[in-house]
C-alpha positions in Angstrom: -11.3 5.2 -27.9 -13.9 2.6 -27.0 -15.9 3.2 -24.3 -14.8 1.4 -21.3 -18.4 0.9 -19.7 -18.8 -1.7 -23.0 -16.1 -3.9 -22.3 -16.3 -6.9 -21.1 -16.0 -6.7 -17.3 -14.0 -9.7 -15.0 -12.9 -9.7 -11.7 -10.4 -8.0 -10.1 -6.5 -8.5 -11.3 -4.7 -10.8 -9.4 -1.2 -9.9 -8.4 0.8 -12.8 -6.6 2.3 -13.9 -9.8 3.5 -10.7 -11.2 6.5 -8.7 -11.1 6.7 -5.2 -10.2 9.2 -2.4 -11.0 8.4 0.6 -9.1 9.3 4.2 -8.0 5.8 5.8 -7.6 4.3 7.4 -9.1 5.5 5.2 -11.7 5.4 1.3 -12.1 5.3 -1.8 -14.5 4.0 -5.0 -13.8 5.2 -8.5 -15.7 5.7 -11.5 -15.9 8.9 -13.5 -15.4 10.3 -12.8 -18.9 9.6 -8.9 -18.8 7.0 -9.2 -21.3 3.2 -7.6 -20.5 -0.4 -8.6 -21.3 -0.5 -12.2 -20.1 -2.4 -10.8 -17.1 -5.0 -7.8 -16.4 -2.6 -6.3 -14.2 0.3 -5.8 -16.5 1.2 -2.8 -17.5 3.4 0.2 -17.7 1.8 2.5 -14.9 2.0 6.4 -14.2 -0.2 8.7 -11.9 -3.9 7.6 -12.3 -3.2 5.6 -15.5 -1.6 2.6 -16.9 -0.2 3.9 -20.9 0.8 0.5 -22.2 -0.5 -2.8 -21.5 1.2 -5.0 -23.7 5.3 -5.4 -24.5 6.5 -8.0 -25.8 10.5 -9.0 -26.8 11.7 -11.6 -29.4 14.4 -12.6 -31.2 12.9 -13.5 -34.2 13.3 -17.4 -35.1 14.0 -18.4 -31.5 13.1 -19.4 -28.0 13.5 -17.2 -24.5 12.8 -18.9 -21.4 13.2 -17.6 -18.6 16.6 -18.3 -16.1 16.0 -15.9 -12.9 14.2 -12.8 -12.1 16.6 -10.9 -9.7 15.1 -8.0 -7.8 17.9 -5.8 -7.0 15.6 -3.8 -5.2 12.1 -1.9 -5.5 13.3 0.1 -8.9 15.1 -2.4 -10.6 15.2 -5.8 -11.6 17.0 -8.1 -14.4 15.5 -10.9 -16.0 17.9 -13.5 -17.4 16.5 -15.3 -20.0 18.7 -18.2 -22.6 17.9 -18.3 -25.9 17.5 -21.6 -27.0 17.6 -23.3 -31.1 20.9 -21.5 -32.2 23.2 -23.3 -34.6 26.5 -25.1 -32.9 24.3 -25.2 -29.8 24.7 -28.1 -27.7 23.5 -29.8 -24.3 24.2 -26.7 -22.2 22.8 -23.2 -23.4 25.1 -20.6 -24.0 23.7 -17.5 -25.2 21.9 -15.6 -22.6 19.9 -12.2 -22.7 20.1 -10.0 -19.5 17.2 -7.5 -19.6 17.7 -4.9 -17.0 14.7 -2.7 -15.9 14.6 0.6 -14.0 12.0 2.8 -12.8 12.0 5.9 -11.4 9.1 8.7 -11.3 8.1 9.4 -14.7 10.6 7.1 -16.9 11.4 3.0 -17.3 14.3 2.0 -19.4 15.8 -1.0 -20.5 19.2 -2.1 -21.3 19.2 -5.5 -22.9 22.6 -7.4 -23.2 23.2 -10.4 -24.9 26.0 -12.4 -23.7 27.4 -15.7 -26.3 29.7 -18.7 -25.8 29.3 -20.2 -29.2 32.2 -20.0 -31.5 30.6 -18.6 -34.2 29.0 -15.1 -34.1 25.4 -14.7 -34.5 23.5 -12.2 -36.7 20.3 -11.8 -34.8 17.0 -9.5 -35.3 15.4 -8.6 -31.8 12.1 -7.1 -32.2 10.6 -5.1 -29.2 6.5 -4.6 -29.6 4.5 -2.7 -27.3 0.8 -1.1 -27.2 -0.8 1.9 -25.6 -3.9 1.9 -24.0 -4.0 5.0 -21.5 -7.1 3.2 -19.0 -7.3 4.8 -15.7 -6.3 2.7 -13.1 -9.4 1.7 -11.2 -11.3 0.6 -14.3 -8.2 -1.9 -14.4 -8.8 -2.9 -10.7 -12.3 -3.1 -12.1 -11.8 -5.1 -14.5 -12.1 -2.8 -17.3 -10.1 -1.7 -20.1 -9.8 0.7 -22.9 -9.1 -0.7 -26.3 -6.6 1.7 -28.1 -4.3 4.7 -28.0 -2.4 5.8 -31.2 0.6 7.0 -31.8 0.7 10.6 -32.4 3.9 11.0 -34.5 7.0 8.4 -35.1 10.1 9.8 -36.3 13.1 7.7 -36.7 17.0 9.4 -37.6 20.3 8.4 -36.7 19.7 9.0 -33.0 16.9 6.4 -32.7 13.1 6.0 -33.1 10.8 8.3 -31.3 7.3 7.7 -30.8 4.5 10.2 -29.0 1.4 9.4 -27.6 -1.0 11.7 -25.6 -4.5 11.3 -24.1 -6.2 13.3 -21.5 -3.2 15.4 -20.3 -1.4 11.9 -20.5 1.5 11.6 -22.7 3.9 8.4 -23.4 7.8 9.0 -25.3 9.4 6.2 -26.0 12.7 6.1 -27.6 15.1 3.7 -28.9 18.3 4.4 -30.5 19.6 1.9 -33.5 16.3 0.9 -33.9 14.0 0.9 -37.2 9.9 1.3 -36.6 7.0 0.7 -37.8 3.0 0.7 -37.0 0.8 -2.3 -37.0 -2.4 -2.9 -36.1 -0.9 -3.9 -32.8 0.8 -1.7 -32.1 4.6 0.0 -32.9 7.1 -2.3 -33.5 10.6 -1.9 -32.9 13.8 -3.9 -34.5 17.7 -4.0 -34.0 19.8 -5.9 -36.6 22.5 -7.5 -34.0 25.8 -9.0 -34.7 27.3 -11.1 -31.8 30.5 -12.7 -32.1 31.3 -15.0 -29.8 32.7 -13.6 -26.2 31.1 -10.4 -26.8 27.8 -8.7 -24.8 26.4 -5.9 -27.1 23.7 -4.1 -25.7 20.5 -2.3 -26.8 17.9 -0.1 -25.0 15.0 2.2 -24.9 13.2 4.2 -22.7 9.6 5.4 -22.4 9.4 8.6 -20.9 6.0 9.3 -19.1 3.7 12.5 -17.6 0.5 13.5 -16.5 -0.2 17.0 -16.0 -2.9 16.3 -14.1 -0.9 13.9 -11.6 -1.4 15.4 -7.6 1.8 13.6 -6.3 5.0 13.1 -7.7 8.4 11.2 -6.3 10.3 12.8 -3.7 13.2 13.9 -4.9 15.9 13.1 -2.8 17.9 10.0 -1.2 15.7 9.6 2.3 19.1 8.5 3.9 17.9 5.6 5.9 20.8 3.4 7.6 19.4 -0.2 8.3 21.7 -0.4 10.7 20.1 2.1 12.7 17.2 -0.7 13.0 18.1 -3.2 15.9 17.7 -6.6 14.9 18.0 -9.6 16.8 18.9 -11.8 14.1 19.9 -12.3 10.5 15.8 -13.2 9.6 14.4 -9.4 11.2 18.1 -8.0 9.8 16.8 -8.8 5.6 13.4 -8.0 6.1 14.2 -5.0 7.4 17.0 -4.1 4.2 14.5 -5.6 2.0 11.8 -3.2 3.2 13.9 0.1 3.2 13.9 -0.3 -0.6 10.7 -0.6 -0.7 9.6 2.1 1.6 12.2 4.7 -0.8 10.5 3.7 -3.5 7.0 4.7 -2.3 8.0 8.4 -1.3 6.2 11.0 -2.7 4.9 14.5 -2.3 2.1 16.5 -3.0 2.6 18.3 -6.7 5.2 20.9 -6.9 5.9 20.2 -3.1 8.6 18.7 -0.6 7.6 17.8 1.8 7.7 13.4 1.2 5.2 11.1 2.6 4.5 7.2 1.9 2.2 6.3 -0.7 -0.1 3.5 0.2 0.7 0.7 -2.0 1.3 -0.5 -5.5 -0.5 -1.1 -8.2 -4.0 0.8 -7.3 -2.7 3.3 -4.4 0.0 5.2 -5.5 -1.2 8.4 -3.5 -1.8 10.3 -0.3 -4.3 7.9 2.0 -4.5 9.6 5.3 -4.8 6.4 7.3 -2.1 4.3 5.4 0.7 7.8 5.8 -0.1 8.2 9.4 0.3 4.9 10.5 3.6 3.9 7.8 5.0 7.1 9.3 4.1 5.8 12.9 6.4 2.4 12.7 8.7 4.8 11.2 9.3 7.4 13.9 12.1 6.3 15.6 13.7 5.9 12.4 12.8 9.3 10.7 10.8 11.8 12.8 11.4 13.7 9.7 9.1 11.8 7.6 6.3 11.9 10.4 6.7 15.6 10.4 6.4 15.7 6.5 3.4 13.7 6.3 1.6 15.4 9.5 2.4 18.3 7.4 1.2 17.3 4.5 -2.0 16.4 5.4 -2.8 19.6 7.6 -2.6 21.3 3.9 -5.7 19.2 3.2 -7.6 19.8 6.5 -11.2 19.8 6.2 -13.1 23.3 6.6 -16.5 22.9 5.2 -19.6 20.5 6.0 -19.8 18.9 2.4 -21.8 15.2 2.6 -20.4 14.6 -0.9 -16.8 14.4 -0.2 -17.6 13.4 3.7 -15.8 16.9 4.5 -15.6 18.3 7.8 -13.9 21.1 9.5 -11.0 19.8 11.3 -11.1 16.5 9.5 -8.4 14.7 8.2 -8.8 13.2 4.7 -8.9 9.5 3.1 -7.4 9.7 -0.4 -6.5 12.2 -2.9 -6.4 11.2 -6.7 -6.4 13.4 -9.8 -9.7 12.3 -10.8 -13.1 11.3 -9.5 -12.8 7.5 -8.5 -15.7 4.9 -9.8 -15.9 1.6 -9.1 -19.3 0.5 -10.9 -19.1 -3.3 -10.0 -19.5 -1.8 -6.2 -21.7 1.4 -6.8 -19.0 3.3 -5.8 -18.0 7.2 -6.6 -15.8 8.7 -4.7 -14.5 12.5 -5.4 -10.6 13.4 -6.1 -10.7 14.5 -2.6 -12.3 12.0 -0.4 -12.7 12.7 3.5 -14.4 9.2 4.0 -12.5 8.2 7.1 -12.9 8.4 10.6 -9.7 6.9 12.0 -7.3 9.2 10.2 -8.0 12.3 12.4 -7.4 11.2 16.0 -4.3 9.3 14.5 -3.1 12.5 13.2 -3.2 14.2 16.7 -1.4 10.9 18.4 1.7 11.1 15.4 2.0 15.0 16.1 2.9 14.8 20.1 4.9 11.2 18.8 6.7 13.1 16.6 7.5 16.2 19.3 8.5 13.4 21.8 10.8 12.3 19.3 12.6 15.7 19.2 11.1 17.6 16.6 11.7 21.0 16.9 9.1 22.9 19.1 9.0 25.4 16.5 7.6 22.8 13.9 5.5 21.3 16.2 3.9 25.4 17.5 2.9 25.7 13.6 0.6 22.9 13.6 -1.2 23.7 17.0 -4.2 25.0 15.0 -4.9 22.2 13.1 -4.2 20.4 16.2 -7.4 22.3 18.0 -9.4 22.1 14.7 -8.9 18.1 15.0 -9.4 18.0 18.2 -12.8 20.1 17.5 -14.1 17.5 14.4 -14.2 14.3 17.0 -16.5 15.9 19.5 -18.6 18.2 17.4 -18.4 16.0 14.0 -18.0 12.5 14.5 -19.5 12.3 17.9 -23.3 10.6 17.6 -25.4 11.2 20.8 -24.2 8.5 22.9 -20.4 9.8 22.9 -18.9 7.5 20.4 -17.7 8.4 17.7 -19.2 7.1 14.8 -19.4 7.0 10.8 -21.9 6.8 8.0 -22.0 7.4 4.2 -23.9 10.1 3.6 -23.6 10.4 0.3 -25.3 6.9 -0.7 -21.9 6.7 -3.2 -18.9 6.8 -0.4 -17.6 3.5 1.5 -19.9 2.0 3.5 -17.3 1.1 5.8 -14.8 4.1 7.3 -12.2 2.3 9.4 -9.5 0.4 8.4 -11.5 -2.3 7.2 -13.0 -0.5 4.9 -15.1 -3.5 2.6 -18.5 -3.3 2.7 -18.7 -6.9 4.7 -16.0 -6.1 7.3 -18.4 -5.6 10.1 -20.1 -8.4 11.1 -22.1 -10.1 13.8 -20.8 -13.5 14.9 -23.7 -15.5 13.0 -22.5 -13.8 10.1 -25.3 -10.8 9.6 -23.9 -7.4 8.2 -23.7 -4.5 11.2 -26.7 -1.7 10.4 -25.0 1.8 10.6 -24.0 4.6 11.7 -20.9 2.3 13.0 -19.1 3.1 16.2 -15.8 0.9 15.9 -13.5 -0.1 19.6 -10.4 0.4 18.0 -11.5 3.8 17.2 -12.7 5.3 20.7 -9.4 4.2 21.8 -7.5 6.3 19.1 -10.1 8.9 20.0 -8.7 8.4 23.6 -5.5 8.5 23.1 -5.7 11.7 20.7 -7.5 13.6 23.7 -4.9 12.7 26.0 -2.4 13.4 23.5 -3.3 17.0 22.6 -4.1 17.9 25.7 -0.9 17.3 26.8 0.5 18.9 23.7 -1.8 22.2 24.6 -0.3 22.7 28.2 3.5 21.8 27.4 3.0 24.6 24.8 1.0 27.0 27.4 -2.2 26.9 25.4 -5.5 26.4 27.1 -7.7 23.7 26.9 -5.8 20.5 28.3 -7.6 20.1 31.5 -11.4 20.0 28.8 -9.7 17.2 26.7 -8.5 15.4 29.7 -12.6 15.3 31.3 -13.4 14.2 27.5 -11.0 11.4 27.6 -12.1 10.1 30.8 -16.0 10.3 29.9 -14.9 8.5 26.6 -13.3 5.6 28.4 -16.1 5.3 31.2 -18.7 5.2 28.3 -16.6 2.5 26.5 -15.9 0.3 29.4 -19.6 0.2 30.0 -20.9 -0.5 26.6 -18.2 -2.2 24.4 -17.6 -5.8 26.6 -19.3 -9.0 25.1 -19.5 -11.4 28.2 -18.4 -14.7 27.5 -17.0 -18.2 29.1 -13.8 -18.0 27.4 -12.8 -14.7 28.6 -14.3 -11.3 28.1 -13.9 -9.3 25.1 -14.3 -6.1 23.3 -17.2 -6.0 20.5 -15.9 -5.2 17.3 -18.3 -2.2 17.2 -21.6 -0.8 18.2 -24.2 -1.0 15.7 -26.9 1.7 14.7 -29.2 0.8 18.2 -26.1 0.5 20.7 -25.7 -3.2 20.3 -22.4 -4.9 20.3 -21.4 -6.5 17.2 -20.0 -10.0 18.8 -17.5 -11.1 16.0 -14.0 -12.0 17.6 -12.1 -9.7 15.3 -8.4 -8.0 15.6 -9.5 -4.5 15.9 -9.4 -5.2 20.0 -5.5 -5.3 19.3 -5.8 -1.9 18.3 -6.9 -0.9 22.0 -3.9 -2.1 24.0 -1.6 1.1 24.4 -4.3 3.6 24.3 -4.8 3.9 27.8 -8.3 3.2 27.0 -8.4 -0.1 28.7 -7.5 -1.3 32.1 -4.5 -3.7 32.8 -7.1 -6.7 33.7 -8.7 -5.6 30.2 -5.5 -5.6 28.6 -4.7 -9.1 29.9 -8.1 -10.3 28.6 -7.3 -8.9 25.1 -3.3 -10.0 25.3 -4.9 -14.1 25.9 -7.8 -13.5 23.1 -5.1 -12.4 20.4 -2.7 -15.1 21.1 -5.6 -18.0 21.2 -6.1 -20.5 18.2 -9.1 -18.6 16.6 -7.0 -15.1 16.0 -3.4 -16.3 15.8 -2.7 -18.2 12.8 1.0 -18.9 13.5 1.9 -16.3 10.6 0.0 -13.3 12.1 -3.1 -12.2 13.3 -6.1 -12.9 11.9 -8.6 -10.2 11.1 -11.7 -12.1 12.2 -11.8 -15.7 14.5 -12.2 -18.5 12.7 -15.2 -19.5 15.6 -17.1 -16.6 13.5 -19.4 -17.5 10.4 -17.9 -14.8 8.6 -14.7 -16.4 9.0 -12.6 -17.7 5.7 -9.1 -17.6 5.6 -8.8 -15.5 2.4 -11.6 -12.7 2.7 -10.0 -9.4 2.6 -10.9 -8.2 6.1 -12.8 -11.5 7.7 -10.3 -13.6 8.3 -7.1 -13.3 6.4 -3.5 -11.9 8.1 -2.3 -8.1 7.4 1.1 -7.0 8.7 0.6 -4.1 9.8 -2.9 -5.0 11.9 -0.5 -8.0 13.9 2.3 -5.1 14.1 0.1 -2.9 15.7 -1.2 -5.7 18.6 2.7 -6.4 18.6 3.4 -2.6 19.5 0.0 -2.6 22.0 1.2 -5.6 23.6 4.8 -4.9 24.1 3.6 -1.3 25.6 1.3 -2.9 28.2 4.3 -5.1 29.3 3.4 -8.5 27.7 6.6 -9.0 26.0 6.2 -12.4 25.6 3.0 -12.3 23.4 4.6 -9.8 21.2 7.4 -11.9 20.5 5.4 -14.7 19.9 3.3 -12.5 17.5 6.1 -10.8 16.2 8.1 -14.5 15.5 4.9 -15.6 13.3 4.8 -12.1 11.1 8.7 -12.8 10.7 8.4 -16.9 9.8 5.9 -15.2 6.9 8.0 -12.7 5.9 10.8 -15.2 5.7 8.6 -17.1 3.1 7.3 -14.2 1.1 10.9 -13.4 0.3 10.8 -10.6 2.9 8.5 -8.3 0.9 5.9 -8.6 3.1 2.5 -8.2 1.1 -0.9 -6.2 1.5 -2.2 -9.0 3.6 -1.9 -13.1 3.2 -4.2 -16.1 4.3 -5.3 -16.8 7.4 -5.0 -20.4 7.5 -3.5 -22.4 10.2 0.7 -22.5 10.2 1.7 -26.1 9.3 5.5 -27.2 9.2 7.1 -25.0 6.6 4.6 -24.0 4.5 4.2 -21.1 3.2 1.4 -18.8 3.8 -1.4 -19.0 0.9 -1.0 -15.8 -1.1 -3.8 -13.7 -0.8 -4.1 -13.3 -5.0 -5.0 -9.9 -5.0 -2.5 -8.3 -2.4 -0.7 -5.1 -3.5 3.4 -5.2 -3.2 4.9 -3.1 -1.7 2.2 -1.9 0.5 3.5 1.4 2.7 2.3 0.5 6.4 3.3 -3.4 5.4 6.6 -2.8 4.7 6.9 -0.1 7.4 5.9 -3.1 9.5 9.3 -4.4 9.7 10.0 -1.7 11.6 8.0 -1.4 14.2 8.6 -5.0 15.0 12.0 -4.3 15.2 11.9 -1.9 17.8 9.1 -3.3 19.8 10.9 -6.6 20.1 14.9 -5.5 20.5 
């Protein structure tokens, strides 16, 4: 193998062009004719790694060109090609090739049928190349790549060809009956003589059978059972995106290794894992669908509670983690390292508390919910003896001088700025996250005295402190209206951006109703609302430009949340109004809402601008549809 570090490094992959086939922990990426290695991102995907990043299929002496790409749904998807330059052809092609591809966890097939309405039968060779490369998945979001994998044995009988490939507790089988084989030097090659009379559809196939032993989630293993109808939906436009992102939401269920208890992975291609924040929140929209799913993931992550002060991981006890991979993550364009088992978050706790006593309102069973009560107190514990700095806010810092510099949801290292466009100075106290923190104290103390444990009046006196504090210190002054900073900075200052994290607040009980009405006219002004979503920053900000990742551009689920805030503080008609943009994009994108999009202004019936490196499906994006749903029936 080459050495990664010594290749040639480029930007990031960029994704709005490619097609995805996914059931995670497994995924390929291509373009419109099936084939992969036009683009960085392509690839067929599994766990932590991508094993081949080029496939190619030909029939030899002739043209495919691609007819349609139908997504059936998140696993499956048939490109119809036409093969053009046969003899007795005429104006109108009549042979087309249907390649149908299916994912599930650990295994893509194809069937390929080839479908003529030419008198005369055609003898045909199609050929079917592909190469392995076994990278890890962040040097390809990195830019990086690994040059070669070989084969380890190819065996070919009257069953098919078999080919092996292992690398690191990585292994690749592909097979393909009828098939001959052979090695080049890129690649293994694989050939079907085909005879197609006319009217017939033969069909040929292969599979590549993937594992990592290594892997620490794997695809839930049964049917979650969701009934879209069970979603209200005003009309036939919230009706499909909501169909649309069921599938995708199925196909990002997973569990921990050797578990069962499913939970949503964060997004394809680069998150295919347990993120604390992402879970807790996709499970949020989804609670009135599935409590089940909440109870899972709540579940889930109490397995991975923090119990040791380690500044390396950003480990504390009580603490709810970030991300969980099989390996160490590094990032060396950003100087980043983070371990397998990453605690760098400081949202993900108090959400956890507020999704347990959801999730019990809901009608879990009290049983399930009495088994969790002492991770419950141990959360409750990290936010005022752990995250809490000296001026009772809580607040985050990278200790480890390798971790994310940024510990909210938006997590980039420019996220936080001033409205002159200067970087925030840390350790960071974020608004949307003292009302979390809010909420979560009211939560569990009311949790704690329905199930006669003590402590509920303590949490209550915290609460309140926490929202005199933040009423005094977080409000910028300003003609148009006050407004909550963004955050406080390292001295106490307020970080004066305009930003969307204020839409976080409403429904916390952290704010008063004048507040909330302050917040409810901000959202909905010019500078936030784009007419397709909420912005993440205003465009009166320096920092502002439509397509930075967290400084301007639109994410689903940050408008879905202000949609949820402001429908629960009794502006219904801002949330609709919100809610109508997030549905006009989703209407545009085909219904599979992305990662995020552009923040530019909504003109006629544009489009939104893709944001080019947006992952698809994306958990809490999808699960946006949701929420929407039920906030606005």
């Amino acid at each position: 193998m080459t050495d990664p570090q010594a290749s040639a490094q480029r930007p990031q992959p960029l994704l709005h062009t490619a097609f995805s086939v996914m059931r995670a922990p497994t995924q390929a990426w291509s373009d419109a004719l099936g084939d992969m290695g036009a683009l960085p991102v392509h690839g067929l995907y599994h766990s932590n790694t991508r094993v081949i990043d080029r496939l190619s299929f030909e029939i030899e002496g002739h043209v495919l060109e691609n007819l349609r790409v139908l997504e059936d749904d998140a696993r499956h998807t048939t490109f119809t090609l036409l093969l053009r330059g046969l003899p007795g052809e005429r104006a109108d092609p009549r042979f087309r090739v249907e390649r149908a591809r299916s994912v599930e966890g650990g295994l893509m097939s194809e069937s390929i049928t080839f479908t003529s309405g030419l008198a005369a039968p055609q003898r045909l060779t199609a050929v079917l190349r592909l190469h392995a490369d076994f990278t890890p998945i962040h040097l390809v979001k990195d830019g990086l790549r690994r040059d070669d994998a070989v084969a380890d044995s190819v065996t070919s009988d009257e069953s098919g060809t078999v080919a092996t490939w292992s690398d690191d507790g990585v292994s690749l089988r592909v097979t393909a009956p009828g098939a001959s084989v052979r090695e080049t030097d890129a690649g293994l090659e694989l050939r079907w003589q085909l005879d197609v009379p006319a009217g017939s559809a033969p069909t040929i196939g292969w599979t590549a059978e993937l594992d990592d032993e290594r892997a620490v989630v794997q695809a839930a293993p049964d049917d979650p059972g969701w009934d879209p109808e069970a979603v209200p939906a005003f009309d036939l436009r919230v009706r499909r995106w909501v169909d649309r992102a069921l599938t995708d939401l199925a196909a990002l269920r997973v569990t921990l290794h050797d578990q069962d208890e499913p939970f949503l992975a964060a997004g394809a291609p680069w998150f295919l894992t347990l993120f604390g924040r992402d879970a807790l929140w996709a499970a949020q929209f989804m609670l009135p669908l599935d409590p089940q799913l909440a109870l899972s993931t709540l579940r889930s992550l109490a397995q991975l509670q923090g119990t040791a002060v380690n500044p390396h991981t950003a480990e504390q006890p009580g603490k709810i983690m970030h991300e969980l991979r099989p390996t160490a993550l590094e990032l060396p364009q950003q100087k980043i390292m983070l371990p397998p088992l990453y605690y760098g978050t400081i949202d993900a706790t108090p959400l956890w508390i507020v999704l347990l006593r959801d999730t019990w309102r809901a009608g879990v069973s009290g049983a399930e919910i009495t088994a969790l009560l002492p991770n419950l107190r141990a959360a409750l514990e990290w936010m005022r003896d752990y995250a809490t700095g000296d001026d009772g806010f809580l607040r985050y810092i990278d200790e480890s001088g390798r971790g994310l510099s940024n510990q909210g949801w938006k997590d980039s290292d420019d996220s936080i700025q001033w409205h002159d466009g200067r970087l925030a100075e840390g350790p960071i106290a974020l608004c949307e996250v003292q009302g979390y923190a809010y909420a979560a104290a009211i939560a569990g103390a009311e949790l704690l005295e329905s199930f006669g444990e003590q402590g509920g009046e303590e949490w209550r006196s915290w609460a309140t402190a926490l929202r005199t504090r933040f009423n005094e210190a977080f409000w910028v002054p300003s003609p148009d209206g006050d407004y909550p900073a963004i955050a406080l900075d390292a001295h106490g200052d307020r970080v004066d951006s305009v930003a969307s994290n204020m839409g976080h607040l409403l429904g916390t009980g952290i704010v008063s109703p004048k507040q909330a009405a302050l917040i409810a006219r901000r959202l909905l002004s010019p500078e936030l609302h784009s007419g397709f979503g909420l912005r993440t920053m205003s465009t009166a900000d320096a920092g502002y430009w439509p397509l930075s990742y967290h400084g301007g551009s639109v994410w689903a689920h940050d408008t879905a949340i202000a949609v949820l805030g402001l429908a629960r503080e009794g502006f219904r008609r801002e949330a609709r109004e919100l809610a109508d943009g997030l549905i006009s994009a989703a209407i545009r994108l085909g219904f599979r809402m992305p990662e995020l999009h552009s923040g530019d202004e909504r003109r006629g019936t544009e489009s939104p601008v893709p944001y080019p490196a947006a992952c698809r499906p994306q958990a809490w994006s999808a699960a946006a549809a949701i929420a929407i749903a039920f906030a606005i029936r």
